[in-house]
N, C-alpha and C positions, 0 to 999 in steps of 0.2 A: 276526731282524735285518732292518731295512728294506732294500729295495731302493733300490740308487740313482737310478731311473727316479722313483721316489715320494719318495727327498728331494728331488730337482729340482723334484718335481711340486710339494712345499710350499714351497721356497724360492721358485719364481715368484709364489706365489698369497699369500705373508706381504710384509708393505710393511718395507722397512727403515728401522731408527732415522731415518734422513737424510731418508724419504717423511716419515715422522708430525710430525716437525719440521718436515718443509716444510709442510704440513697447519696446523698454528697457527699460522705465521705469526710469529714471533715478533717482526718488524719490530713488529709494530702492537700489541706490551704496553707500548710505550714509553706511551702517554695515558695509560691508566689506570693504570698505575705513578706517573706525575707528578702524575696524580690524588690517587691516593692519597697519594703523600709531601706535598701539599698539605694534604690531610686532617689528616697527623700535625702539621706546622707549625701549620694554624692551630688545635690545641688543646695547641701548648706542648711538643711531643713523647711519647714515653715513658718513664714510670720504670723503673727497672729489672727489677722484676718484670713489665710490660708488655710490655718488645721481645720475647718469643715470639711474642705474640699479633700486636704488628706486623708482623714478619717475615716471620706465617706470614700476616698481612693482603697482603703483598707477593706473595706467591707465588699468592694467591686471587686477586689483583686481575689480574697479567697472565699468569699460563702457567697458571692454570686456567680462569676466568669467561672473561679474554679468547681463550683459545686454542680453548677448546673453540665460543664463538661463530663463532671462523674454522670450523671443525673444520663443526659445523652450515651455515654456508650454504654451502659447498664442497660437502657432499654433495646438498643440495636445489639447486645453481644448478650441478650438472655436467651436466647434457644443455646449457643454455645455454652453458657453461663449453667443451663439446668445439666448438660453432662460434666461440666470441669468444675464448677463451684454450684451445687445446689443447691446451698445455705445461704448463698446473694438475695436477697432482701426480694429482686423480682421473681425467682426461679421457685424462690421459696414457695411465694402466695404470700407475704406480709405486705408487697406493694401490689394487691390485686388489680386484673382488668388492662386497664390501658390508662392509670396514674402515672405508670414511669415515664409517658410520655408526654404527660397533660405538667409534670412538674418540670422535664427538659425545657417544656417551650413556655412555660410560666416564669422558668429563671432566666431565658434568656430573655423576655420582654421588661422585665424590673431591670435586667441587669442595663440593657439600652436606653433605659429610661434613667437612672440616676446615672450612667457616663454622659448622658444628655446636658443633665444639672451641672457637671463638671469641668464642660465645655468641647467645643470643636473638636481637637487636637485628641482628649479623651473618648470622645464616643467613637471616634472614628478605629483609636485602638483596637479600644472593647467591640467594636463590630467586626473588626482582623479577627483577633483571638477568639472571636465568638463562631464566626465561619468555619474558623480553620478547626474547630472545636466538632462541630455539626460532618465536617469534609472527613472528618479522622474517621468517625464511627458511623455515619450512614451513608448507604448508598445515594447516588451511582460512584461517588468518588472511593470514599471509606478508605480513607489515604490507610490505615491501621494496617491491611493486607498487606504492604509492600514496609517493610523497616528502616530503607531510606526515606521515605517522603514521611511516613507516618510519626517516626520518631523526632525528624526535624520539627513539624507542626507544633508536638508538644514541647520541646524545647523550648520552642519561639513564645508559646504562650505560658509557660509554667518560668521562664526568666526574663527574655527581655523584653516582653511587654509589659509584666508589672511596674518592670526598673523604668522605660520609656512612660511610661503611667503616670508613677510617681511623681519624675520629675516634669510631666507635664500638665499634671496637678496642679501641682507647685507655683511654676513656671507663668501657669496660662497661655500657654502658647507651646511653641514646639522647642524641646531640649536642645543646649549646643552640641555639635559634632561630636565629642569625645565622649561624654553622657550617652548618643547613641551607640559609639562604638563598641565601647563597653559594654552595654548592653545586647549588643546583638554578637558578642565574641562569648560571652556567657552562655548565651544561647546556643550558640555551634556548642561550645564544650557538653552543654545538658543531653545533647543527643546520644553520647557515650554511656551517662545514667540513664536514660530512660531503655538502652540496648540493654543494658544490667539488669533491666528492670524485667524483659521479656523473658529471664531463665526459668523465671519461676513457673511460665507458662507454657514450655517447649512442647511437651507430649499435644495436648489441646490442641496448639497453633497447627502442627503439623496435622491432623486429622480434621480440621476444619480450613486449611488451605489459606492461614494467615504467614505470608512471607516474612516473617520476623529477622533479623539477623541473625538470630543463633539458628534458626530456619536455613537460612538462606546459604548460610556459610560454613555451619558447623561450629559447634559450642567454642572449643578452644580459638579459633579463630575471630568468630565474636569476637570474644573477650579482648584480644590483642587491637583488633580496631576500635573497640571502645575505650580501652586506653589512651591509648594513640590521640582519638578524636576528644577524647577530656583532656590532654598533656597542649596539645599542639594551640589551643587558644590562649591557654593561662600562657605559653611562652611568648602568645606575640602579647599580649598581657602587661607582661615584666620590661617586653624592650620598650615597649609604647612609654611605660611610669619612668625607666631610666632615660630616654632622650626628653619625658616631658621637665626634669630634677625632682623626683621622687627616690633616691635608691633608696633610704629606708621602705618607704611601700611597697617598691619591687622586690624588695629581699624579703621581704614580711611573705610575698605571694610565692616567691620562690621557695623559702622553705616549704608553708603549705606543699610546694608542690612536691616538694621532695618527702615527704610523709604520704603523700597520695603513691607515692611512686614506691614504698615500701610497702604498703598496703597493697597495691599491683602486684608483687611480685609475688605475695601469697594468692592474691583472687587467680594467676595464670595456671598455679600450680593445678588448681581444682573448680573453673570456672561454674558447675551447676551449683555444687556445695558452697561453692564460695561467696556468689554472685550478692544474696540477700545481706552476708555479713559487710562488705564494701560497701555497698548500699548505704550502712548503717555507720561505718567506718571513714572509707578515705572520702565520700560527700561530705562530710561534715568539715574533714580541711578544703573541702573545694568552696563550700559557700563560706567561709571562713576570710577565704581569698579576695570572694566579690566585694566582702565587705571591705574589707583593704585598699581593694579598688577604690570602691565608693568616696574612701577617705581621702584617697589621693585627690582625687573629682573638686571633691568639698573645698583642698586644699588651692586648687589653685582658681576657684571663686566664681 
């Protein structure tokens, strides 16, 4: 029988359910979940025989791919992690040891394994998004250091992969042209939120040698390209829906954007103060947008 010195000794050193949760994150499967049910919309939903495969699309898109990508840069950004945020679940000691990386590479094997079940066209996504996951936060690549490559990656994987997911789900096979387009013009636009997303972490970046954009270029200017690169997709967006005869959809995405564009004009004013309330603000007419999109997609069959 164990001693109770030695169960103590393994309950300290096991993280509990409540650690490994906090480890994914799961605030942040809400994108690509939205993502992805975009995916499903704009190829008309699923038939009956399909909702497994969407379902279990669901479950790929945020408590596996996305969780496990928290999972991954938490354990490769926890030295920087114990000076900027100490109360991060690894920095802390509630994910003791070397968990943080035994559950990174435990999510990314279930996560392979059920895009497996899903088909070709699936696995092969979730193995993009899974790489570029792994590429962002550990070396030698750790795309995260530089804010052009780093932020793209996450775009790619937090939009248009779920959306490409979905309707490849769906589909069983590979989406039409405009289902990808869409999805991967989303994805450019996502690069501007995730630049937003780096204010919050300016002082940090800069003393550990992360070239973030606001790094890179200087907060106010940031902000301006991040604009810019969220405005400039949703327009090619709008002309795509009015030459495909959607102007209702286009107008739908257009206003969005014109409320993104009000929301701008206050984040320029005070891009560090601001950055987090935009975040919370003009994204939500952005994904608002895709959904719009999606509709159009659906629309024309």
């Amino acid at each position: 029988m164990a001693s109770p010195i030695f169960i103590a000794a393994v309950a300290v050193r096991t993280p509990t359910p409540g650690a490994v949760l906090e480890l994914l994150k799961p605030i942040t499967w809400f994108a690509p979940m939205w993502a992805y049910g975009c995916g499903l919309v704009s190829v008309g939903g699923a038939t009956v025989d399909r909702w497994p495969y969407a379902l279990a699309g669901i479950l790929l898109a945020g408590p596996l791919v996305c969780g496990t990508s928290q999972a991954i840069n938490d354990w490769f950004d926890r030295e920087v992690d114990a000076i900027n945020e100490p109360d991060r679940v690894i920095p802390s000691g509630r994910m003791p040891g070397r968990w943080g990386l035994a559950v990174a590479v435990a999510g990314t094997l279930l996560s392979l394994l059920v895009a497996a079940i899903l088909g070709l066209v699936v696995f092969l996504a979730a193995l993009v998004g899974l790489a570029l996951a792994w590429a962002y936060s550990a070396p030698p690549f750790r795309l995260k250091r530089n804010g052009w490559m780093g932020n793209s990656a996450v775009g790619l994987c937090y939009e248009g992969l779920p959306w490409f997911t979905a309707a490849a789900a769906v589909a069983g096979g590979f989406p039409a042209w405009p289902v990808v387009a869409m999805a991967l013009l989303y994805s450019i636009g996502a690069h501007g939120i995730m630049t937003l997303n780096d204010f919050k972490a300016v002082g940090g970046d800069r003393v550990s040698g992360i070239d973030s954009l606001p790094v890179l270029l200087g907060e106010s200017l940031a902000a301006r390209v991040a604009c810019a690169v969220m405005a400039a997709p949703q327009l090619v967006v709008i002309g795509l829906l009015f030459s495909w005869g959607f102007p209702w959809h286009a107008g739908a995405v257009a206003l969005l954007l014109l409320l993104q564009a009000a929301c701008m004009l206050r984040l320029l004013s005070d891009p560090q103060r601001h950055a987090a309330w935009y975040n919370a603000t003009g994204t939500t007419f952005y994904v608002l947008g895709m959904l719009a999109a999606a509709f159009a997609l659906q629309a024309m069959g």
